[in-house]
C-alpha positions as CSV (number, residue, x, y, z in Angstrom):
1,X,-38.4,-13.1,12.0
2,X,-36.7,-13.5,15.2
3,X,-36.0,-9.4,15.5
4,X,-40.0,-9.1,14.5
5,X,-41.2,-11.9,17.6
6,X,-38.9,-9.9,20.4
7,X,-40.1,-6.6,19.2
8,X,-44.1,-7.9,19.5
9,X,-42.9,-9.6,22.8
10,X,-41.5,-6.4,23.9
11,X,-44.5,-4.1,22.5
12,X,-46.8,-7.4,25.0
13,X,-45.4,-5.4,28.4
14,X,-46.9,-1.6,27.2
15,X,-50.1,-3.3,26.5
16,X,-50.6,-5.9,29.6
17,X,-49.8,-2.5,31.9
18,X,-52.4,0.0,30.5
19,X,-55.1,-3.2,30.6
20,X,-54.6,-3.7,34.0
21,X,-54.2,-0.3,34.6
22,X,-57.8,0.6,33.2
23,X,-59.1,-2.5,34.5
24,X,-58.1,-1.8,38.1
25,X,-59.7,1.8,38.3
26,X,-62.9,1.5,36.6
27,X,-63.9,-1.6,37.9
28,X,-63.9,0.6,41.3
29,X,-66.3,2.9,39.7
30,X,-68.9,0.1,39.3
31,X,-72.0,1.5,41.5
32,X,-71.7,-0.2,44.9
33,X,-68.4,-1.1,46.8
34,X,-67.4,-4.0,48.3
35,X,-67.0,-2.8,51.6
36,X,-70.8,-1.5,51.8
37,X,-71.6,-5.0,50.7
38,X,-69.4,-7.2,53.2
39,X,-70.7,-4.6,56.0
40,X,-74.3,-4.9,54.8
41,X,-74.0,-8.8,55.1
42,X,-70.8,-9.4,58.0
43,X,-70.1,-6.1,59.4
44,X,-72.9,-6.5,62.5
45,X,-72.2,-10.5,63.1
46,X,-68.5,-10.2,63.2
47,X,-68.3,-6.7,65.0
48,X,-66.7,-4.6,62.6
49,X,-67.5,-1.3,60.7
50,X,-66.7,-0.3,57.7
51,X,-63.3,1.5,58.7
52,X,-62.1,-1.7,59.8
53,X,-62.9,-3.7,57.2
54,X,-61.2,-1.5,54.7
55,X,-58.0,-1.4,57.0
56,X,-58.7,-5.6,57.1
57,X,-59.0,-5.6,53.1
58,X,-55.8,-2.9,52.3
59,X,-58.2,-0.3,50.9
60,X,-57.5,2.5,53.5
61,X,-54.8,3.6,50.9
62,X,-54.6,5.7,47.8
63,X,-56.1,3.5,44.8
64,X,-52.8,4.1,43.1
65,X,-50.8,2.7,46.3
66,X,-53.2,-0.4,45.5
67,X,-52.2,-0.9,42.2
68,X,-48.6,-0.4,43.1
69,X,-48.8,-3.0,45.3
70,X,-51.0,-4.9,43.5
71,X,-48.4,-4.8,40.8
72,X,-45.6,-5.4,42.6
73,X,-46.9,-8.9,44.0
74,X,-47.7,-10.0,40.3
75,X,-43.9,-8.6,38.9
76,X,-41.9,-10.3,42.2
77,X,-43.6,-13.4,43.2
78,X,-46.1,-13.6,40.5
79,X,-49.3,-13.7,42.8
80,X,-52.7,-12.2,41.5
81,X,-53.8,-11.7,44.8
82,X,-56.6,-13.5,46.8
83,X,-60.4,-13.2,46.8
84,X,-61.9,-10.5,48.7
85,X,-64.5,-13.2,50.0
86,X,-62.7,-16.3,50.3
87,X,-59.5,-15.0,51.0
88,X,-58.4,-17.8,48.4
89,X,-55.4,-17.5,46.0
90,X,-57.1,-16.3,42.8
91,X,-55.0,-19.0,40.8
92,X,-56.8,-21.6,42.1
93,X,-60.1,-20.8,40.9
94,X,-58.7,-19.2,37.6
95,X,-56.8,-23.1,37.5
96,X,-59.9,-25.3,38.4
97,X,-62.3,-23.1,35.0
98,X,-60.0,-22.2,32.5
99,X,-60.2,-25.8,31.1
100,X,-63.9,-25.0,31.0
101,X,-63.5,-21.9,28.6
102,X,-60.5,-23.3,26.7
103,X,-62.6,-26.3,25.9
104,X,-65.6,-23.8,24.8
105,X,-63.5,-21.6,23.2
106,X,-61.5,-24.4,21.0
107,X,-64.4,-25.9,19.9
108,X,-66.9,-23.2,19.1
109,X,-63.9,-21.7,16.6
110,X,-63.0,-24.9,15.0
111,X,-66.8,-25.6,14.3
112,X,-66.3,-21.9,12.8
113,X,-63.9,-22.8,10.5
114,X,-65.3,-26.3,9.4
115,X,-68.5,-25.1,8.5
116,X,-68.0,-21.6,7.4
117,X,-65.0,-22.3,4.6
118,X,-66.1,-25.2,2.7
119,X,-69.4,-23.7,2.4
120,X,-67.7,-20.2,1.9
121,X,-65.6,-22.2,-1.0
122,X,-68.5,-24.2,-2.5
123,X,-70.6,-20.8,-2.8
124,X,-67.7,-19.3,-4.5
125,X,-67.5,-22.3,-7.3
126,X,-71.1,-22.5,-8.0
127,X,-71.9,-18.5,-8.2
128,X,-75.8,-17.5,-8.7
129,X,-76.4,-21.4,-8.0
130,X,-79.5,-22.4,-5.7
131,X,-77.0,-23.6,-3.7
132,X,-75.0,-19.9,-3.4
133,X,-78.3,-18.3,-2.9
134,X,-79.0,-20.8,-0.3
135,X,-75.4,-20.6,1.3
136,X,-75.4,-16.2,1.6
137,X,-79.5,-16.5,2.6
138,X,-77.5,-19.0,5.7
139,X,-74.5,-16.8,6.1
140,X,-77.2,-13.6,7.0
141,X,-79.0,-15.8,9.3
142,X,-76.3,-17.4,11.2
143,X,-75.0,-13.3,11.8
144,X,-78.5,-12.0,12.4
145,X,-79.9,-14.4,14.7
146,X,-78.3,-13.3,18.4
147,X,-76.3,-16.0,20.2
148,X,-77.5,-15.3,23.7
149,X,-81.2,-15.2,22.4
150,X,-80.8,-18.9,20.8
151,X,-79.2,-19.6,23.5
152,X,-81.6,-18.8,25.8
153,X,-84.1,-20.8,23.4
154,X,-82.4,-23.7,23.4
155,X,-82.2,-24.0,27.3
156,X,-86.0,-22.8,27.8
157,X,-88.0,-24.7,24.7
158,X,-86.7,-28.2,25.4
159,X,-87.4,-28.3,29.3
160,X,-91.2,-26.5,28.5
161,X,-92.1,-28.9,25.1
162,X,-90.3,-32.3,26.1
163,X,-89.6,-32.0,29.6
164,X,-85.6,-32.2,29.1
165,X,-83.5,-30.0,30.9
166,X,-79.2,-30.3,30.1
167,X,-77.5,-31.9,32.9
168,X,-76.5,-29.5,35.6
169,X,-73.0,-30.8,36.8
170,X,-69.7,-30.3,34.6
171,X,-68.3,-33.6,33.1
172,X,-64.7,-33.8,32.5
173,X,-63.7,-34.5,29.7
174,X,-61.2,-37.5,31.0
175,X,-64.2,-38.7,33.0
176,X,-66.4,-39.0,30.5
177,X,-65.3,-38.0,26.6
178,X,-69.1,-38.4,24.8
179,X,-71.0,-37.2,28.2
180,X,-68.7,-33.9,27.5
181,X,-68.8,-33.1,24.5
182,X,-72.8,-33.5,24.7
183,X,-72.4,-30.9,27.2
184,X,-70.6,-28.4,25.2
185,X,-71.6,-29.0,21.7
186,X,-74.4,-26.6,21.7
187,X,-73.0,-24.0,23.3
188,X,-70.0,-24.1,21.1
189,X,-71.9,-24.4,18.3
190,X,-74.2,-21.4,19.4
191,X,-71.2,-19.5,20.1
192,X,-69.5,-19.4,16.9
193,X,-72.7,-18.8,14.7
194,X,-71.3,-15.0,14.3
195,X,-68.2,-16.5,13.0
196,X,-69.8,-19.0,10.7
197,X,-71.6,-16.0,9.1
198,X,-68.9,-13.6,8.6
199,X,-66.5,-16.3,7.5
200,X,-68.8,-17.9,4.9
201,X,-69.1,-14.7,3.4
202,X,-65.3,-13.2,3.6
203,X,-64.6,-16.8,2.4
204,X,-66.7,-16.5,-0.7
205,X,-65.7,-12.8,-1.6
206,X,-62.1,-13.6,-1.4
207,X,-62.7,-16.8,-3.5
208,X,-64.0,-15.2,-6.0
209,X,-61.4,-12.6,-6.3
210,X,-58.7,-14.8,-6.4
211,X,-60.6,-17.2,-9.4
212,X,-60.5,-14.1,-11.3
213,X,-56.9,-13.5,-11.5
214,X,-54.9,-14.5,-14.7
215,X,-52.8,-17.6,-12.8
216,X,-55.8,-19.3,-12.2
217,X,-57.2,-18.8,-15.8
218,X,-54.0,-20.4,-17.0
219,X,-54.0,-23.2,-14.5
220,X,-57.8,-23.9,-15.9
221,X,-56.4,-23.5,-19.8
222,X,-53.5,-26.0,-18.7
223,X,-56.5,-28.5,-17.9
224,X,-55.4,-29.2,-14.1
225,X,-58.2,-30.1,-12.4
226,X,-61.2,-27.9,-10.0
227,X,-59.9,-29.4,-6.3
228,X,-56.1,-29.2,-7.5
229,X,-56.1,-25.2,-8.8
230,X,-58.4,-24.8,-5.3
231,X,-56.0,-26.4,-3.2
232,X,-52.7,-25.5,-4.6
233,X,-53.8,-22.4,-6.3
234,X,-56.4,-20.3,-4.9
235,X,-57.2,-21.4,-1.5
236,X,-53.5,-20.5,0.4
237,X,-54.0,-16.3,-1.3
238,X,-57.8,-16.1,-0.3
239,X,-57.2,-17.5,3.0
240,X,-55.1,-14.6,4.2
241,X,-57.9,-12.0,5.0
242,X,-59.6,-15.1,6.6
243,X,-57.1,-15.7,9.2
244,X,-57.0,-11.7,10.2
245,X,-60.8,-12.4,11.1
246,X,-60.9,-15.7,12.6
247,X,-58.1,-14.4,15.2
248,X,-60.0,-11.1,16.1
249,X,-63.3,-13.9,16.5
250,X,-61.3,-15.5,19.3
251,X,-61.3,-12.4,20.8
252,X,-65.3,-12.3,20.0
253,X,-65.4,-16.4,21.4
254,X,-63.9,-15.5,24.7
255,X,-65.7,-12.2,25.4
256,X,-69.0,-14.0,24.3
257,X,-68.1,-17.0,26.7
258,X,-69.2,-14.9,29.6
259,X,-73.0,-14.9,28.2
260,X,-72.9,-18.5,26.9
261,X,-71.5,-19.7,30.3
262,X,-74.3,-18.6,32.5
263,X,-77.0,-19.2,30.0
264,X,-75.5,-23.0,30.0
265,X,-74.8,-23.1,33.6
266,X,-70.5,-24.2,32.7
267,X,-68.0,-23.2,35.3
268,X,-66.1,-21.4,34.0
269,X,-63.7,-17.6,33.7
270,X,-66.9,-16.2,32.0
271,X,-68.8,-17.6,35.0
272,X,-66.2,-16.8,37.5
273,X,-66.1,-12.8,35.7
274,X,-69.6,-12.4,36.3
275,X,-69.9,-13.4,40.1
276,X,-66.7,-11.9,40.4
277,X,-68.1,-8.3,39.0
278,X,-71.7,-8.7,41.2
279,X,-70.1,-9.1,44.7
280,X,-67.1,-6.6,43.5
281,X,-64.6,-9.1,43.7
282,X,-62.0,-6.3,42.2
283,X,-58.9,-9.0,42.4
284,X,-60.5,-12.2,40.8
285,X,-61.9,-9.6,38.4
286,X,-58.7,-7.7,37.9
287,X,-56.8,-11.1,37.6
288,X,-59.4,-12.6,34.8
289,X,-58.8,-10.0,32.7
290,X,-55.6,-9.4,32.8
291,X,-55.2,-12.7,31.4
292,X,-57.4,-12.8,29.2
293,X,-55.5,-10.0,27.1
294,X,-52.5,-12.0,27.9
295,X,-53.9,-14.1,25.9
296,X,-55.4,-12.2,23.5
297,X,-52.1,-10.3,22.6
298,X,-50.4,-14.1,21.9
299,X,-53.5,-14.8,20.0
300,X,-52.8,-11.7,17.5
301,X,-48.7,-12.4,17.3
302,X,-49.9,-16.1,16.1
303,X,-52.0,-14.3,13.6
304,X,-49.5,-12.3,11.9
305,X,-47.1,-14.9,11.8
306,X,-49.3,-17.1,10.0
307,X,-49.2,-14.9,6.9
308,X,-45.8,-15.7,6.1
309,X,-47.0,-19.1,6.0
310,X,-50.0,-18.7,3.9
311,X,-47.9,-16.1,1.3
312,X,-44.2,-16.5,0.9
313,X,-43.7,-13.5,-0.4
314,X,-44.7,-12.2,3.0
315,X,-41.4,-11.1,5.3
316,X,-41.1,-10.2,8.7
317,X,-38.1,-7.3,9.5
């Protein structure tokens, strides 16, 4: 397994290069450039044009020179650069919100998982039940129903109907534990309805699969018990097509995070991406991204080695 984690690792480098390759030339080719914006809005009261603010900024070079450099900050000394706009280090602001989308992200997949499999399992043991019918008629809802459209629901309806509006400033959670979880309940919630949906379902079919095969009828003929041949027996094999989805949803949580972030009003990467991408902020937007698929890439090694976990037979060379 060891030979299998160094190879990923090694296979992390290829990937993290193209991303912030790609990342760094066609966020230039967004319509409108930062230096027609800073001149539009500084160039008159500060005295300089745009030639000098591109010579101020480092952009009177090549785009690949950029990158270079660019690149060779982050390699040697580990710096993502500093905001075009507050001439700020972009770690401090990617420091002070990723709590915010970790917290969102965390908690809109484990409210995934605790919903969507026991339900998902329960549908599976009581087939053509009410309460199956009732369970797939939920499952089609929660992925029909788009998240930034109930989100936007949520946020509108209670402020017109009862006058209640969700409180504007972040809590921490240290600060107050109940005051933030209030905060981000909903939009976690809201955020992993997708998830609930597909995993219900994936849950159900892979339940059912499994209850079919010939070790399970002989666990039943041996008389052991419904939650002991579903614990011990069926749940670890069906589980294994479950884990490949919920680790490509994290991918879907923290992409979707952008949306649920500025619908709510929470501070954080998925806030700080979308300012960053509106005043052209090509380092903090460079620099969010680029660890984002950071973290992504970690997220997917996790996910492959949990199989060997879930099925023994499973090795890693």
């Amino acid at each position: 397994m060891q030979a299998y984690i160094i190879r990923r690792l090694i296979l992390v480098i290829p990937t993290v290069f193209f991303v912030s390759l790609i990342i760094f030339i066609v966020i230039r080719f967004i319509p409108g450039d930062v230096i027609d914006i800073m001149e539009a809005q500084y160039g008159q009261s500060i005295g300089l044009n745009r030639e000098a603010i591109e010579h101020l900024l480092g952009y009177d070079v090549p785009v690949w020179q950029q990158y270079g450099e660019w690149v060779d900050r982050l390699v040697i000394h580990g710096d993502l650069g500093n905001s075009l706009w507050s001439a700020q280090p972009v770690m401090n602001d990617i420091s002070q919100r990723w709590p915010v989308t970790f917290e969102l992200g965390i908690m809109a997949f484990l409210i995934t998982q605790l919903v969507a499999l026991p339900i998902g399992i329960y549908s599976a043991l009581r087939q053509d039940t009410w309460g199956d019918h009732f369970a797939r008629s939920f499952a089609i809802l929660c992925i029909a129903i788009p998240t930034f459209w109930l989100a936007t629901l949520v946020v509108v309806y209670p402020a017109i109907w009862w006058n209640y509006s969700r409180p504007l400033l972040y809590v921490k959670f240290g600060q107050d534990p109940l005051g933030n979880l209030r905060m981000f309940i909903i939009p976690a919630a809201i955020l992993g309805m997708s998830g609930i949906g597909s995993n219900m379902r994936l849950m159900r079919t892979m339940m059912l699969e499994v209850l079919r095969q010939d070790y399970i009828r002989t666990a039943w003929a041996k008389g052991l018990g419904e939650r002991v041949i579903v614990t011990r027996h069926a749940l670890k094999n069906a589980m294994i097509p479950v884990v490949t989805m919920a680790g490509g949803q994290l991918t879907i949580i923290v992409s979707g995070s952008v949306i649920i972030e500025n619908i709510f009003g929470l501070p954080g990467l998925g806030q700080l991406l979308t300012n960053a991408t509106t005043t052209r902020d090509y380092t903090v937007v460079s620099a969010v991204v680029l660890i984002t698929a950071v973290v992504l890439v970690f997220i997917n090694l996790l996910t492959d080695l949990s199989y060997g976990f879930l099925d023994p037979r499973i090795h890693y060379k």
